[in-house]
Structures are given as C-alpha cells and as structure tokens.
C-alpha positions, -999 to 999 in steps of 0.1 A, spaced: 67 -598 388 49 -581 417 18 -601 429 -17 -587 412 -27 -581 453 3 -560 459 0 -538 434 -36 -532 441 -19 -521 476 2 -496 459 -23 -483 446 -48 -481 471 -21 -460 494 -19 -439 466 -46 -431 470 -53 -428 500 -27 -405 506 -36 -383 479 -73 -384 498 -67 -385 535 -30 -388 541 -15 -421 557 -4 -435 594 28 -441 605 28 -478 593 9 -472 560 32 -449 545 64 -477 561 36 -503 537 37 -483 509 75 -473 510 86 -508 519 60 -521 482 74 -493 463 107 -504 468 99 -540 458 82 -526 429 116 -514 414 140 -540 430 117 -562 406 110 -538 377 150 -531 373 154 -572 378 133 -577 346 148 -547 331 183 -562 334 165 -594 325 155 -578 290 189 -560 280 209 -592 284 183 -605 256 188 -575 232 213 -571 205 218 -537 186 217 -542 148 226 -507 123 206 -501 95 230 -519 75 227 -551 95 259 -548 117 261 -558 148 264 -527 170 258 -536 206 277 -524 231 311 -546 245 297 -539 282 266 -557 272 284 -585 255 309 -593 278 280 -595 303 263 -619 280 294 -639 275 299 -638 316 262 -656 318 267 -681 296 295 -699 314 
C-alpha cells in the first residue's frame, strides 16, 4: 500500500495542475507516484484474485483453470 504522505502528493499535483499547471520536475513527481500507485494497486489486485474462488448458484465450483493452476503454482 502507498504511504498516506504519498498519496497526499498525488493529490496535491492534481491539483495543482488542474490550478496553475506544473514544472518540469513536478509533473516527472507526479508521473513517477502515479506509476507506483498502479504498480501497487495491480500488486494487491493480483493479490486478491489468487484468494477468490467462483462458486454458481448451485454451489459448484466454477473458477477459472488459469486462476487455479496459478494457485496451485503458489502453493509449492
């Protein structure tokens, strides 16, 4: 998870930018948090589908083989 300070950052070039516009190295900041933002958000994402398992209405296990056999691959 992204520091509480950092995405205080991201959001204070926000907007700024929407405001005033940004320098040269401010808008480098704030591409360079942004990406770390979603390195991390798709980290946790990935995180959370590995946990998930699809059940039907009738209780049957319906989760995709991709998924399993990339569970299966993190258990061993």
């Amino acid at each position: 998870m992204l520091s509480k300070e950092k995405i205080a950052r991201i959001n204070a070039l926000s907007k700024k930018s929407k405001a005033e516009g940004l320098s040269m190295e401010e808008a480098a900041e704030q591409k360079q948090l942004r990406e770390e933002y979603i390195k991390t958000f798709r980290a946790s994402m990935d995180n959370t589908l590995q946990s998930v398992t699809i059940v039907d209405p009738e209780g049957n296990d319906v989760t995709p083989e991709k998924l399993k056999e990339t569970k299966k691959n993190l258990k061993h």
